[in-house]
N, C-alpha and C positions, 0 to 999 in steps of 0.2 A: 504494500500500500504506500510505504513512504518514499518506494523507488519509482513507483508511476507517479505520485506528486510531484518528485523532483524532476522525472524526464517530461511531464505537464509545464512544469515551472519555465524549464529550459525552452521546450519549441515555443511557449507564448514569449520568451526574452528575444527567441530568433524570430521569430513574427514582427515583432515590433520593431527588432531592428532596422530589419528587410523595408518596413513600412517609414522609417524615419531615412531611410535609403532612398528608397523611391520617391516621398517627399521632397528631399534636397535638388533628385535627378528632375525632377515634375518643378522646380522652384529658377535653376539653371537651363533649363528650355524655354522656361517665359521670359526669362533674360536676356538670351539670344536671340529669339524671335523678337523680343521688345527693339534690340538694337539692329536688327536686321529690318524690319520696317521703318525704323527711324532714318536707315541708310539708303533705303528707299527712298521716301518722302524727300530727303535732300535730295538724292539723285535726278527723279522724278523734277524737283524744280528745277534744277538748271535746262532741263530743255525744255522747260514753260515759252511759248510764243513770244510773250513781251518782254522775257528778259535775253532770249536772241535777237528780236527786234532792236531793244538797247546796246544789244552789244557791236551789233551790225553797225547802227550808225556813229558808234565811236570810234567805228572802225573804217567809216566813207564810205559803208558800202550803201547805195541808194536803189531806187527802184528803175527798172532801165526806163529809157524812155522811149525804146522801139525794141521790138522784136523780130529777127529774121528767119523763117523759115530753111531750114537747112536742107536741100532737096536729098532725095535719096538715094542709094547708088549701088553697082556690085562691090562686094567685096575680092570680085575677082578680078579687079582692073585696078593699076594705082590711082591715087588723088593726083588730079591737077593744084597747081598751087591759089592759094587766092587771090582775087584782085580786092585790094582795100580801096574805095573813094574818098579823098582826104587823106588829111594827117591828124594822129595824135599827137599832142607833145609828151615829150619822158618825162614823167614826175617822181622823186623820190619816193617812198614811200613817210620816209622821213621828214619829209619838208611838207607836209599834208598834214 
């Protein structure tokens, strides 16, 4: 009798270990997951619309003001080279 109370005594001590185990493992996955969503949400902002928007134009990059259709072609033939009309001037990027 006092040898099944004490092997009673024991699996309920390993019970409860096991459970204050699993407790800590179930307490460090909400952890994780907590900073792994948070690593998101930053993430997530930086390619928000208006903060590329802002970054673009501290960067000169504007909206075009013409678009050219680029005709279509084989790829079994080489490019001829382009004809530009006009000139750009060279600007630094540095000096912008």
């Amino acid at each position: 009798m006092i040898f099944a109370l004490a092997l009673s005594m024991a699996g309920s001590m390993v019970v409860a270990n096991r459970q204050v185990q699993l407790h800590s493992l179930q307490s460090q996955l909400l952890q994780a997951q907590s900073t792994y969503a948070e690593q998101v949400g930053s993430n997530t902002d930086l390619s928000a619309p208006s903060l590329i928007a802002t970054k673009a134009g501290a960067l000169h990059l504007v909206y075009p003001v013409s678009v050219t259709q680029v005709p279509s072609t084989s790829l079994d033939e080489p490019l001829r080279l382009p004809k530009f009309l006009g000139f750009a001037p060279a600007t630094s990027r540095t000096i912008r």
